[in-house]
N, C-alpha and C positions, 0 to 999 in steps of 0.2 A: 499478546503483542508486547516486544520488548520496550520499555520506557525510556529515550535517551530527550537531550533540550529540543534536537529538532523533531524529533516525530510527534513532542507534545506539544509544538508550535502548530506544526501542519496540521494535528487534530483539531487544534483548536480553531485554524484558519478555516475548515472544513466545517467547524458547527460540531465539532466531538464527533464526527462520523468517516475518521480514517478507516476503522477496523471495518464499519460496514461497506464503505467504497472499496474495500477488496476484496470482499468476500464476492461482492455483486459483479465485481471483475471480472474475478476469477471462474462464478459460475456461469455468465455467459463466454468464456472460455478466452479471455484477454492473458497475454503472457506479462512478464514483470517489466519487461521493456515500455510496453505499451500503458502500464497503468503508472509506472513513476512517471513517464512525459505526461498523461492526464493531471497527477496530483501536484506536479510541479508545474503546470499552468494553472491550475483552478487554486493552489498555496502561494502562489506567484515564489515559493524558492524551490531549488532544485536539489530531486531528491536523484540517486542513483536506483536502478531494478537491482542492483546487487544490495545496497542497503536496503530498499524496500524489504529484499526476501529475508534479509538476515530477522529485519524486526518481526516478520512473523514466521520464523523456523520451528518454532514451536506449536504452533497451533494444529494440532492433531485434527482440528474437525473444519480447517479452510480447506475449502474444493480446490483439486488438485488441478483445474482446466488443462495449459498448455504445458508442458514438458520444462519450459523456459522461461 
Protein backbone atom coordinates (compact mmCIF):
# COMPACT_ATOMS: atom_id res chain seq x y z
CA UNK A 1 0.00 0.00 0.00
CA UNK A 2 1.28 3.27 -1.15
CA UNK A 3 2.23 5.80 1.96
CA UNK A 4 0.86 9.37 1.35
CA UNK A 5 -0.57 12.07 4.77
CA UNK A 6 -3.83 10.98 3.98
CA UNK A 7 -4.14 7.28 3.70
CA UNK A 8 -1.85 7.25 6.96
CA UNK A 9 -4.68 9.33 8.76
CA UNK A 10 -7.48 7.09 7.54
CA UNK A 11 -5.32 4.08 8.79
CA UNK A 12 -4.90 5.32 11.58
CA UNK A 13 -8.76 6.56 11.98
CA UNK A 14 -9.42 2.83 11.04
CA UNK A 15 -7.44 1.28 14.09
CA UNK A 16 -4.33 0.54 11.45
CA UNK A 17 -6.62 -1.67 9.54
CA UNK A 18 -7.08 0.30 5.97
CA UNK A 19 -5.07 -2.46 4.10
CA UNK A 20 -7.30 -5.15 5.71
CA UNK A 21 -10.63 -3.22 5.05
CA UNK A 22 -9.90 -3.72 1.40
CA UNK A 23 -8.64 -6.80 1.10
CA UNK A 24 -12.02 -7.99 2.91
CA UNK A 25 -13.77 -5.58 0.32
CA UNK A 26 -12.56 -6.73 -2.27
CA UNK A 27 -12.90 -10.42 -1.59
CA UNK A 28 -16.59 -10.29 -0.86
CA UNK A 29 -16.45 -8.67 -4.43
CA UNK A 30 -17.06 -4.63 -3.42
CA UNK A 31 -15.76 -2.34 -6.45
CA UNK A 32 -13.49 1.00 -5.44
CA UNK A 33 -16.55 3.05 -5.66
CA UNK A 34 -18.19 1.38 -3.00
CA UNK A 35 -15.42 0.89 -0.62
CA UNK A 36 -13.91 4.59 -0.67
CA UNK A 37 -17.69 5.85 0.31
CA UNK A 38 -17.48 2.99 3.14
CA UNK A 39 -13.86 4.33 4.37
CA UNK A 40 -14.79 7.90 3.87
CA UNK A 41 -17.85 7.48 6.24
CA UNK A 42 -16.27 5.14 8.87
CA UNK A 43 -12.63 7.95 8.37
CA UNK A 44 -15.16 10.58 8.51
CA UNK A 45 -12.84 12.27 5.33
CA UNK A 46 -13.15 11.69 1.93
CA UNK A 47 -11.25 9.42 0.12
CA UNK A 48 -11.79 9.06 -3.97
CA UNK A 49 -12.09 4.96 -5.67
CA UNK A 50 -9.62 6.50 -7.93
CA UNK A 51 -7.16 7.43 -5.13
CA UNK A 52 -8.18 4.38 -3.10
CA UNK A 53 -6.94 2.10 -6.13
CA UNK A 54 -3.79 4.09 -6.96
CA UNK A 55 -2.73 3.52 -3.12
CA UNK A 56 -2.87 -0.07 -3.68
CA UNK A 57 -1.67 -0.60 -7.43
CA UNK A 58 0.73 -2.60 -6.30
CA UNK A 59 -0.38 -5.17 -4.43
CA UNK A 60 0.04 -8.33 -6.43
CA UNK A 61 -1.77 -10.51 -3.83
CA UNK A 62 -5.34 -8.06 -3.27
CA UNK A 63 -8.25 -9.94 -4.69
CA UNK A 64 -9.16 -8.70 -7.75
CA UNK A 65 -13.23 -8.88 -6.98
CA UNK A 66 -15.14 -6.32 -9.34
CA UNK A 67 -13.50 -5.15 -12.53
CA UNK A 68 -14.10 -1.34 -11.04
Amino acid sequence: MQSTPLSMLIDTRLGGGLRDYVIKARERGADWRSIAAEISDLADRTVSHETLRSWFADEADLPIGRAS
